[in-house]
Backbone atoms as SQL, in Angstrom:
CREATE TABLE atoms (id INTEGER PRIMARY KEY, chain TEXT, resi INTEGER, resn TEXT, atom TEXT, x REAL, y REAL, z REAL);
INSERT INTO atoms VALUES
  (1, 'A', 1, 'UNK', 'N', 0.844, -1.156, 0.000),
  (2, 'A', 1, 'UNK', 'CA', 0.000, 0.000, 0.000),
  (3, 'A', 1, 'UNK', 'C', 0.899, 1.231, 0.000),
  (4, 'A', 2, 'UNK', 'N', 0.690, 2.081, -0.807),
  (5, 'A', 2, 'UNK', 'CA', 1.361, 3.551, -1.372),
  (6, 'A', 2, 'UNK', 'C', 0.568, 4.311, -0.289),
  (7, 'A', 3, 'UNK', 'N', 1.586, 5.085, 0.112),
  (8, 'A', 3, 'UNK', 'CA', 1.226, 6.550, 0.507),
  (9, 'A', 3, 'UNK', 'C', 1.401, 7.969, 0.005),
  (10, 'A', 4, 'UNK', 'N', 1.329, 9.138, -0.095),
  (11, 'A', 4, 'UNK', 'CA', 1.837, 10.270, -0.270),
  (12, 'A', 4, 'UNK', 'C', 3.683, 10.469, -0.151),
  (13, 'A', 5, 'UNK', 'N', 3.800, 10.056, 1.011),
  (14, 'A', 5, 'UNK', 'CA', 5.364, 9.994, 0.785),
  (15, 'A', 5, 'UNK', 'C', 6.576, 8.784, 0.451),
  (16, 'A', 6, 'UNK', 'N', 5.403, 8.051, -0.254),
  (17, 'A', 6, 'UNK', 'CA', 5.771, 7.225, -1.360),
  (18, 'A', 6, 'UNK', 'C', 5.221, 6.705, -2.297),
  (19, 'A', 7, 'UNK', 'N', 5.627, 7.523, -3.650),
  (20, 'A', 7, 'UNK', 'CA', 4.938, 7.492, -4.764),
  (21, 'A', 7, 'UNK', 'C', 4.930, 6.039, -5.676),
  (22, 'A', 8, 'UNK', 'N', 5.707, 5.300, -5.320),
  (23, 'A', 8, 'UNK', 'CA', 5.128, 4.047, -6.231),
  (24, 'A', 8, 'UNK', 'C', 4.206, 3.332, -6.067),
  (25, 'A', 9, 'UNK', 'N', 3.263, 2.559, -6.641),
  (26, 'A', 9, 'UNK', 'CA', 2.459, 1.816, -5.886),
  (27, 'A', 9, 'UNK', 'C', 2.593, 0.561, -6.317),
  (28, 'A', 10, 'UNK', 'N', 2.604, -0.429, -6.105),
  (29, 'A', 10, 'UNK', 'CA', 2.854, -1.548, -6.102),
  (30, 'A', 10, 'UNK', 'C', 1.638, -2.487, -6.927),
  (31, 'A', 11, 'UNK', 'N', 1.857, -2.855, -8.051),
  (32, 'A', 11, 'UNK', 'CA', 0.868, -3.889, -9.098),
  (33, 'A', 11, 'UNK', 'C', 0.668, -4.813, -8.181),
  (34, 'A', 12, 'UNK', 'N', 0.986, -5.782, -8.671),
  (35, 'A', 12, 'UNK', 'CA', 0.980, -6.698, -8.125),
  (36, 'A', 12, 'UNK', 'C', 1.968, -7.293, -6.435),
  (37, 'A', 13, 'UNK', 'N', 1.171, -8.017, -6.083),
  (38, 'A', 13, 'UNK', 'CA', 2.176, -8.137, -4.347),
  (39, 'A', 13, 'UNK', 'C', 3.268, -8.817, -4.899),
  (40, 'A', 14, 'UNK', 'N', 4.273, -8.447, -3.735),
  (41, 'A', 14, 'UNK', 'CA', 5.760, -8.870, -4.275),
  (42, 'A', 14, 'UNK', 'C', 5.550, -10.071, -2.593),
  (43, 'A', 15, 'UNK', 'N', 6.526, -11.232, -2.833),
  (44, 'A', 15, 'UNK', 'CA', 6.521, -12.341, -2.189),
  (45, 'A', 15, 'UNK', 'C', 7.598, -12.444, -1.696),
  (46, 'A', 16, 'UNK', 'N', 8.178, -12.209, -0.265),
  (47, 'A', 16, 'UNK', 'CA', 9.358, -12.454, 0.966),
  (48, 'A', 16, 'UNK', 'C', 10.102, -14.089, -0.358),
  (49, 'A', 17, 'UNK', 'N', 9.811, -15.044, -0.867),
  (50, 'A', 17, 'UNK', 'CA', 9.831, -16.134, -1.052),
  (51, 'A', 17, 'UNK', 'C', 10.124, -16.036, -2.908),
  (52, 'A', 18, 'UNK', 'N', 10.195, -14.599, -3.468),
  (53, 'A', 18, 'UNK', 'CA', 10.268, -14.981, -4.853),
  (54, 'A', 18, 'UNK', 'C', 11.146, -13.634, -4.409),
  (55, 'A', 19, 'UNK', 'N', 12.465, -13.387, -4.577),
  (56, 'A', 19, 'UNK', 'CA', 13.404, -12.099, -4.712),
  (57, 'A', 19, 'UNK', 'C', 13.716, -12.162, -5.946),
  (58, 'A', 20, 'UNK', 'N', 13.609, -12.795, -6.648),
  (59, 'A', 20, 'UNK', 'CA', 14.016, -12.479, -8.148),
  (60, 'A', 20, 'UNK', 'C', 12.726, -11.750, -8.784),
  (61, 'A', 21, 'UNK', 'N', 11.527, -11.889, -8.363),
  (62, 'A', 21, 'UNK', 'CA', 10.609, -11.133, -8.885),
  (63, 'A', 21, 'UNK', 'C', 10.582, -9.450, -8.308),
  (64, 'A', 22, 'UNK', 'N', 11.564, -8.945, -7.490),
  (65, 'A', 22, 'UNK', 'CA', 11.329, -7.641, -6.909),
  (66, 'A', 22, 'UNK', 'C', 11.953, -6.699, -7.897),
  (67, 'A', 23, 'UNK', 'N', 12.245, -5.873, -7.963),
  (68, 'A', 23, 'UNK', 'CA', 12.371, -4.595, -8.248),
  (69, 'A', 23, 'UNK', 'C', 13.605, -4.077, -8.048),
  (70, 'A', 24, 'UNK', 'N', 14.116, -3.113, -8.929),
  (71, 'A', 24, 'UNK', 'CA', 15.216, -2.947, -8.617),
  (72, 'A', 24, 'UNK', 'C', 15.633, -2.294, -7.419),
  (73, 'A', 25, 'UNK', 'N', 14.906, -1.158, -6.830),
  (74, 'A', 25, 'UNK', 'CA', 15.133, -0.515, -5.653),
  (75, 'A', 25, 'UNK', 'C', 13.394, -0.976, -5.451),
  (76, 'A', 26, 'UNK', 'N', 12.910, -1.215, -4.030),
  (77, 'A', 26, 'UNK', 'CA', 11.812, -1.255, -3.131),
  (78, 'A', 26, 'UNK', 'C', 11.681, 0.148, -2.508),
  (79, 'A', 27, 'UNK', 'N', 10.169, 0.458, -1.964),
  (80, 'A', 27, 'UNK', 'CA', 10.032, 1.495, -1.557),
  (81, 'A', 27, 'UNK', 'C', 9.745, 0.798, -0.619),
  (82, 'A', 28, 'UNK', 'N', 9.437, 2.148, 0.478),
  (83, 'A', 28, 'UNK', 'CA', 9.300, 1.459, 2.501),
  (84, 'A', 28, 'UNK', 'C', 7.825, 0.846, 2.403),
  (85, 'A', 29, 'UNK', 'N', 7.167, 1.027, 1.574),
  (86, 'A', 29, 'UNK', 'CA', 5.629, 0.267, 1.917),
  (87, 'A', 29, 'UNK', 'C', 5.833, -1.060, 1.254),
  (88, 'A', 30, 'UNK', 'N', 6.773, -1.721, 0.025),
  (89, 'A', 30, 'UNK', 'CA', 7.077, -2.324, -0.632),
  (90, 'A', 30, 'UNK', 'C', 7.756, -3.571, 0.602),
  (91, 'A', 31, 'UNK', 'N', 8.739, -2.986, 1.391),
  (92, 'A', 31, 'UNK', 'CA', 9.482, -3.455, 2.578),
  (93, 'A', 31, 'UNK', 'C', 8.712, -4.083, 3.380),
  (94, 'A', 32, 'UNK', 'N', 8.186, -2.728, 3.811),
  (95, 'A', 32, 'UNK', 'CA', 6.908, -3.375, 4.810),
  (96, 'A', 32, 'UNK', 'C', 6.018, -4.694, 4.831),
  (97, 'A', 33, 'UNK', 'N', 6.073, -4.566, 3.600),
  (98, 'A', 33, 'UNK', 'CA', 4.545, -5.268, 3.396),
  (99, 'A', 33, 'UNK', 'C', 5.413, -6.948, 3.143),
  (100, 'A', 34, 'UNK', 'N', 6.661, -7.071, 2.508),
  (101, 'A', 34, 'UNK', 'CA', 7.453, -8.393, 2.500),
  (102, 'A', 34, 'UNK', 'C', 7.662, -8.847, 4.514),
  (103, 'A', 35, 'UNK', 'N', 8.366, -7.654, 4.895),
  (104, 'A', 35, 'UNK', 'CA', 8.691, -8.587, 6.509),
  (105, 'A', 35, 'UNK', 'C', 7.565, -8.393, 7.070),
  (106, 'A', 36, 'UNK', 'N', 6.252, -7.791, 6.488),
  (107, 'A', 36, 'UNK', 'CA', 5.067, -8.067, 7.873),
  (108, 'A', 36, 'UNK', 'C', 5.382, -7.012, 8.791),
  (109, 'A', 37, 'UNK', 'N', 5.528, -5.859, 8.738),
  (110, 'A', 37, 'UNK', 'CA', 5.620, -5.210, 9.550),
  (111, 'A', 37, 'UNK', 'C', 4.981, -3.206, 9.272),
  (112, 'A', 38, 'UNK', 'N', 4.571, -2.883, 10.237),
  (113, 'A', 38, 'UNK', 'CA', 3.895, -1.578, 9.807),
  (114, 'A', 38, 'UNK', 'C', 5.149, -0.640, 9.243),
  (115, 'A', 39, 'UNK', 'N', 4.702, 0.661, 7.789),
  (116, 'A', 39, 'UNK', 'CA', 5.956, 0.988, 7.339),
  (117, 'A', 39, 'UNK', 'C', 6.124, 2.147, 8.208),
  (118, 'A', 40, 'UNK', 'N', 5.782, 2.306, 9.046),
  (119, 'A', 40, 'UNK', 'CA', 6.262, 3.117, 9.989),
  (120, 'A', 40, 'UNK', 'C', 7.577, 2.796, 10.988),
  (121, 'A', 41, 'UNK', 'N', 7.647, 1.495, 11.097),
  (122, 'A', 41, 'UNK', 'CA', 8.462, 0.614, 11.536),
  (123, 'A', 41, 'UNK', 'C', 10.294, 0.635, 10.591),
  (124, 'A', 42, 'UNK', 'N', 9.989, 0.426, 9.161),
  (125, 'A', 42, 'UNK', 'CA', 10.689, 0.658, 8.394),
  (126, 'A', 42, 'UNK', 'C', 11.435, 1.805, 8.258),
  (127, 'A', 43, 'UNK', 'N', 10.352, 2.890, 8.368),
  (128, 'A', 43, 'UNK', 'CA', 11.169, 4.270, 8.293),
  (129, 'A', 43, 'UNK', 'C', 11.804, 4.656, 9.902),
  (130, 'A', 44, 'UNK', 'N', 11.745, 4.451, 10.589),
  (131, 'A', 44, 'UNK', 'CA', 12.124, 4.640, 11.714),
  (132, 'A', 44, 'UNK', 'C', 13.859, 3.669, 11.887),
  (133, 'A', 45, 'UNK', 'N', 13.289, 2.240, 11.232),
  (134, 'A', 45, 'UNK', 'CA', 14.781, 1.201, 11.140),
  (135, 'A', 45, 'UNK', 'C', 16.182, 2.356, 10.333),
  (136, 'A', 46, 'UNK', 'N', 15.202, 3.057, 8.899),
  (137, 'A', 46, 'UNK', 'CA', 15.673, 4.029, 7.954),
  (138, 'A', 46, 'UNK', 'C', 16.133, 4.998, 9.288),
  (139, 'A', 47, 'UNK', 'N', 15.657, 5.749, 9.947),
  (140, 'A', 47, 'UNK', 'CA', 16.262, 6.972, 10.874),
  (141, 'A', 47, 'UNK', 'C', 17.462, 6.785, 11.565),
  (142, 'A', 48, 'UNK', 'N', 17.351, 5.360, 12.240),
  (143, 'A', 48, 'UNK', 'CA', 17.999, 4.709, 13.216),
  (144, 'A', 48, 'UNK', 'C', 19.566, 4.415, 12.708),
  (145, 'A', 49, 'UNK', 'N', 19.361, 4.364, 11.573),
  (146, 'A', 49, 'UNK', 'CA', 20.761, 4.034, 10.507),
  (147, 'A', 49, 'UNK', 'C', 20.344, 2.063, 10.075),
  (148, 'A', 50, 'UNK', 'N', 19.535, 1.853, 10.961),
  (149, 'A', 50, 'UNK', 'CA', 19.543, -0.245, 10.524),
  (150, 'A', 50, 'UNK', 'C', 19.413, -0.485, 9.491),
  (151, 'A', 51, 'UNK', 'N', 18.807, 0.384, 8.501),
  (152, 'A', 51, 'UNK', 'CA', 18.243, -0.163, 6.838),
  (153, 'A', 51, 'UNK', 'C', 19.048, 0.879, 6.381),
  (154, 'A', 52, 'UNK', 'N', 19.463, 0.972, 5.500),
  (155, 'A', 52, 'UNK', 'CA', 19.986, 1.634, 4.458),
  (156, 'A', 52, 'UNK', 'C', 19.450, 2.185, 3.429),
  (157, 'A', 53, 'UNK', 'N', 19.361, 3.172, 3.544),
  (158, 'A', 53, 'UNK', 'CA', 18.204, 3.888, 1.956),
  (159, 'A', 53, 'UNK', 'C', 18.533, 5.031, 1.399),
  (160, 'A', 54, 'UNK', 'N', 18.187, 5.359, 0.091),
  (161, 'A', 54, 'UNK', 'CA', 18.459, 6.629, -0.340),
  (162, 'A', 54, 'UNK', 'C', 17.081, 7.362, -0.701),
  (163, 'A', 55, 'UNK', 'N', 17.259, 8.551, -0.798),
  (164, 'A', 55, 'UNK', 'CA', 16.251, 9.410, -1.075),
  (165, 'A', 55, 'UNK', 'C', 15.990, 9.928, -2.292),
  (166, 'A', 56, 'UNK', 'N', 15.058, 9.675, -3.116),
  (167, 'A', 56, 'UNK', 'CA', 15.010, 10.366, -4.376),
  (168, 'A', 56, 'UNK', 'C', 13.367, 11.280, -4.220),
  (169, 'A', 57, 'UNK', 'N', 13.866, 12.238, -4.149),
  (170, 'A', 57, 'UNK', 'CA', 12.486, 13.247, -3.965),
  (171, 'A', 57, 'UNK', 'C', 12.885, 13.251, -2.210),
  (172, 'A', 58, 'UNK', 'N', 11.546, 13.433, -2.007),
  (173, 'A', 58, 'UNK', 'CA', 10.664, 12.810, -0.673),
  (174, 'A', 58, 'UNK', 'C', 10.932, 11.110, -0.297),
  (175, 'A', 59, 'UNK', 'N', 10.199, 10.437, -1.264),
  (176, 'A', 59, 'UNK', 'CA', 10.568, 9.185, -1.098),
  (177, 'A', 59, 'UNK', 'C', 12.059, 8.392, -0.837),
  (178, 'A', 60, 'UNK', 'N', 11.915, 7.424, -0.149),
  (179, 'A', 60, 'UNK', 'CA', 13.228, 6.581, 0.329),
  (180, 'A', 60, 'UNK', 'C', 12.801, 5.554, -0.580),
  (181, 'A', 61, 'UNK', 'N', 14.038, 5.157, -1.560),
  (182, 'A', 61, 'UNK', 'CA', 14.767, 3.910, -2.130),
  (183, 'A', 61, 'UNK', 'C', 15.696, 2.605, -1.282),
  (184, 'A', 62, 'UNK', 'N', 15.135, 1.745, -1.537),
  (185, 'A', 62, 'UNK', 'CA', 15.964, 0.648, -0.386),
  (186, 'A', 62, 'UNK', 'C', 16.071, -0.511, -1.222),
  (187, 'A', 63, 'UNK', 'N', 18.116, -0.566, -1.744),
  (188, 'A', 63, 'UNK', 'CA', 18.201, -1.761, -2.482),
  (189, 'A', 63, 'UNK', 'C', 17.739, -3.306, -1.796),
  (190, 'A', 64, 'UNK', 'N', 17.033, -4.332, -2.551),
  (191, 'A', 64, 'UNK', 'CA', 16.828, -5.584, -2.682),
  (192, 'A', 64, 'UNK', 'C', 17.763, -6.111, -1.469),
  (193, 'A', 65, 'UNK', 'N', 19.120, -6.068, -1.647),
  (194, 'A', 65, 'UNK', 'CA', 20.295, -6.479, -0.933),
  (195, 'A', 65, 'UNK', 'C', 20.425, -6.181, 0.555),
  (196, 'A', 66, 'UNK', 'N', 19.797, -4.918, 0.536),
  (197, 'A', 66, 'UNK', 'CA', 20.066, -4.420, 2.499),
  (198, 'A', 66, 'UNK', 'C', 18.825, -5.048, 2.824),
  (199, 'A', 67, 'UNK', 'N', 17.522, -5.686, 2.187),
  (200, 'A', 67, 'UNK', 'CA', 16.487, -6.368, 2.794),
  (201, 'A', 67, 'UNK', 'C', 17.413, -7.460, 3.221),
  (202, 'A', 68, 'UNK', 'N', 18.087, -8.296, 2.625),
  (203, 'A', 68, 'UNK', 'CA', 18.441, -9.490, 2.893),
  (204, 'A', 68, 'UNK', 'C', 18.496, -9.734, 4.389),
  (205, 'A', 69, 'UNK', 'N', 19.268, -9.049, 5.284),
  (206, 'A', 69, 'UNK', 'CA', 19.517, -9.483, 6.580),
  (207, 'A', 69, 'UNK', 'C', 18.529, -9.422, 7.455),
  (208, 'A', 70, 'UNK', 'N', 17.354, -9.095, 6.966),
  (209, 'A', 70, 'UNK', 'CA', 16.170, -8.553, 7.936),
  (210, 'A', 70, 'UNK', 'C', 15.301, -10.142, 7.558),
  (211, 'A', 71, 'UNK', 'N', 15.514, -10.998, 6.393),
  (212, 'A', 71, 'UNK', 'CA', 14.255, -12.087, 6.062),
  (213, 'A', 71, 'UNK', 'C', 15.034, -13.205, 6.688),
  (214, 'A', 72, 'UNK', 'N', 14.343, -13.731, 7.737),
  (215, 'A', 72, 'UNK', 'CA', 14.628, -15.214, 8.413),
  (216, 'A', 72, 'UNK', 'C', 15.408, -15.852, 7.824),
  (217, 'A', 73, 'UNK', 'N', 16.228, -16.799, 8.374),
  (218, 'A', 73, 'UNK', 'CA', 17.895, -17.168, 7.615),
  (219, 'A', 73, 'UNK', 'C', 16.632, -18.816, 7.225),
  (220, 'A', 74, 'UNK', 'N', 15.292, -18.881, 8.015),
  (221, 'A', 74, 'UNK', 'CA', 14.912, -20.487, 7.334),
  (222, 'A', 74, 'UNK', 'C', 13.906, -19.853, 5.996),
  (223, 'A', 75, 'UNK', 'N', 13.766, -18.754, 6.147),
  (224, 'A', 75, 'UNK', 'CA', 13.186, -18.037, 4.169),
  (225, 'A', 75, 'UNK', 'C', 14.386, -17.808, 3.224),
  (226, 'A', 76, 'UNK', 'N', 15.902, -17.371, 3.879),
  (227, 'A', 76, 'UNK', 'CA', 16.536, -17.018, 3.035),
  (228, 'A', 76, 'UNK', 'C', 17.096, -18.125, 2.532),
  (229, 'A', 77, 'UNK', 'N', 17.435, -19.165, 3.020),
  (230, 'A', 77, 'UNK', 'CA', 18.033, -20.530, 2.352),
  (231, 'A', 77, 'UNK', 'C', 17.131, -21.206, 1.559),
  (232, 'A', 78, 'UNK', 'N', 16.118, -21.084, 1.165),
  (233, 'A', 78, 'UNK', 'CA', 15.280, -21.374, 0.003),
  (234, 'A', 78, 'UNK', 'C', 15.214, -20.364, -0.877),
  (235, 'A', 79, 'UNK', 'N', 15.928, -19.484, -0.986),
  (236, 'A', 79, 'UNK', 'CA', 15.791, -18.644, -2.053),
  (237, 'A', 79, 'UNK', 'C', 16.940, -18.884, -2.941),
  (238, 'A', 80, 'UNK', 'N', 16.487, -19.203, -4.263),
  (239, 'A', 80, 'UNK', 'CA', 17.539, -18.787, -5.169),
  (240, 'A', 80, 'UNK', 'C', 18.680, -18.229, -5.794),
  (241, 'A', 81, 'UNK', 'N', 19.267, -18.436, -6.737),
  (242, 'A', 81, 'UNK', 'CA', 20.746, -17.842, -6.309),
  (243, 'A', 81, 'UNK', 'C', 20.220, -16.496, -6.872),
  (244, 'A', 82, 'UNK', 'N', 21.076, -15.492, -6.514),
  (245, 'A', 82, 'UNK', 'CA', 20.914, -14.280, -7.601),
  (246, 'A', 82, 'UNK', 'C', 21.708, -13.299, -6.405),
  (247, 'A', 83, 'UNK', 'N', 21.525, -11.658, -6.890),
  (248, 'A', 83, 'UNK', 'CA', 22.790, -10.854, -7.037),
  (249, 'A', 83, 'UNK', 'C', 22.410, -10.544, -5.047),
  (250, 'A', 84, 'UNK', 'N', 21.167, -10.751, -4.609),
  (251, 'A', 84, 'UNK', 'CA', 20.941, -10.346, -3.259),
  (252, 'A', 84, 'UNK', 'C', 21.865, -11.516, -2.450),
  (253, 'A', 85, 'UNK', 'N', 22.024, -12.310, -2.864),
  (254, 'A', 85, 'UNK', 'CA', 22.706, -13.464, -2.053),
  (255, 'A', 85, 'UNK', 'C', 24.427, -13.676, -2.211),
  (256, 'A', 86, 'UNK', 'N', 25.054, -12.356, -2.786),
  (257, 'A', 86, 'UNK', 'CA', 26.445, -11.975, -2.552),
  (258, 'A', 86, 'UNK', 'C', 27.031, -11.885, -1.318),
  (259, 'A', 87, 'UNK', 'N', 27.697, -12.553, -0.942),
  (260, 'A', 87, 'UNK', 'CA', 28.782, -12.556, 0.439),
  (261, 'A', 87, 'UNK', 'C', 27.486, -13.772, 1.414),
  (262, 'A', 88, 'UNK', 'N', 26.582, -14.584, 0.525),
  (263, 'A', 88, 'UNK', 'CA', 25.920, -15.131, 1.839),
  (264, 'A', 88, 'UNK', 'C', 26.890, -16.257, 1.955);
């Protein structure tokens, strides 16, 4: 779910369990909505320094890759190989 201070909105749901289907940069409602958690939560992890993001506009950008350490190590070992799973 899109808000005002984040303009993308999301087609179709993206799946904690398919990372090759995401996007090149995720937005914080995009985040949210994979770990289950309110994106208020997210942007605050974003304040704190824990997530890593950049800003384009208003909106925060958050590569694929800094999700990685936040999805359960028994979701991340069923995931496929690809460029998020560097240094695992």
């Amino acid at each position: 779910m899109a808000s005002a201070d984040d303009d993308a909105t999301v087609s179709a749901a993206l799946s904690i369990h398919d990372p090759q289907d995401w996007p090149v940069v995720l937005t914080t409602s995009q985040v949210a909505d994979l770990l289950l958690v309110d994106r208020q939560t997210i942007l605050a992890m974003i304040k704190r320094g824990d997530l890593p993001a950049s800003r384009v506009g208003k909106p925060y950008r958050i590569a694929p890759e800094d999700v990685w350490p936040l999805v359960p190590p028994g979701i991340r070992d069923r995931w496929p190989a690809g460029p998020w799973r560097d240094g695992d």
